[in-house]
C-alpha positions as CSV (number, residue, x, y, z in Angstrom):
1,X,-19.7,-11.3,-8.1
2,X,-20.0,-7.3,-7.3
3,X,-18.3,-5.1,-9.4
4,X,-16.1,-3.7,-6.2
5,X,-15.4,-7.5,-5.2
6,X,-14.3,-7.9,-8.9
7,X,-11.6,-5.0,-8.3
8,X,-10.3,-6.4,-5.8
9,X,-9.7,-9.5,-7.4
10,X,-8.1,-7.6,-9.9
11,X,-5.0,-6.2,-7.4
12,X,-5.0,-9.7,-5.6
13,X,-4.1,-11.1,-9.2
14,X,-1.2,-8.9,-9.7
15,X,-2.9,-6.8,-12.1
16,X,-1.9,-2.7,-12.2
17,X,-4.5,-0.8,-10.6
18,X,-6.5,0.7,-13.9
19,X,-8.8,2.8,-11.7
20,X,-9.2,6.0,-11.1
21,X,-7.3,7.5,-8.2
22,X,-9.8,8.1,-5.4
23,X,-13.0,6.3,-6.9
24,X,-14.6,3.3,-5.3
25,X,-12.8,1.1,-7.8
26,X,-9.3,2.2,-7.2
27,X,-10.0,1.6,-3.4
28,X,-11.1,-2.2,-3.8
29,X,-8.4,-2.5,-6.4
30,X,-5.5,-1.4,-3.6
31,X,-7.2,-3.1,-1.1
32,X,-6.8,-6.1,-3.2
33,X,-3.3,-5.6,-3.4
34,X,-2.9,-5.0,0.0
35,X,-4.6,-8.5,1.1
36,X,-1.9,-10.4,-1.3
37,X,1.0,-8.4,-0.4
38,X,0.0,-9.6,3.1
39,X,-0.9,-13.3,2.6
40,X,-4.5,-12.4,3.4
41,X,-7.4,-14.9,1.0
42,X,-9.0,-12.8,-1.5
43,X,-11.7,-10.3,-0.6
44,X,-15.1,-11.0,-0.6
45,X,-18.1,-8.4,-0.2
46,X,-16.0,-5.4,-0.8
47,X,-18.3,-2.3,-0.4
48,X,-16.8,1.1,0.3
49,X,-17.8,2.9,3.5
50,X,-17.4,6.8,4.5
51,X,-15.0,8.7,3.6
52,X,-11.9,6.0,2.8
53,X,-13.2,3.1,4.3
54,X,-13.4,-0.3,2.5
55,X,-15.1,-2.9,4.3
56,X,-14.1,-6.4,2.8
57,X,-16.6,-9.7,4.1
58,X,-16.2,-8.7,8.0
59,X,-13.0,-6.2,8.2
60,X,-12.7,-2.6,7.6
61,X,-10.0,-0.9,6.8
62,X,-8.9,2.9,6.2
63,X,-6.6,3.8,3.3
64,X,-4.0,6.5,5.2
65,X,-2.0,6.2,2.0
66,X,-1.1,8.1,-1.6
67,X,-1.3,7.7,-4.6
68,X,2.1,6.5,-5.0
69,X,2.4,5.0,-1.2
70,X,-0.4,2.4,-0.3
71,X,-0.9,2.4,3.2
72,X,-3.9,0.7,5.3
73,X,-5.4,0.6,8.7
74,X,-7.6,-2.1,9.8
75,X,-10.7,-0.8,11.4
76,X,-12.0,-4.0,12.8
């Protein structure tokens, strides 16, 4: 498993976000949360994109969000 697919994991889990704020790990870690919160199967192939964007097996998606408010937009 990739390292960004294993943060991921790590948010679908339940687990706190122990990332950085901003890095490529804090992304796949909210995105993570973001597929459990909304009964989505776990990521797979998460690789970060331009800017914000996470793309997860075929989706992309665009954090819009805060630190302290999570907020996604799928892509495609």
């Amino acid at each position: 498993m990739d390292s960004l697919t294993a943060c991921a994991r790590i948010g679908y889990d339940g687990n706190p976000n122990p990332y950085l704020w901003s890095s490529p790990a804090w992304y796949a870690c909210q995105l993570g949360i973001m597929f459990h919160a909304t009964g989505r199967p776990v990521p797979t192939k998460v690789r970060m994109g331009r800017g914000s964007i996470v793309h997860a097996g075929d989706m992309s998606f665009r954090y819009t969000g805060t630190q302290q408010a999570q907020a996604w937009d799928r892509l495609k």
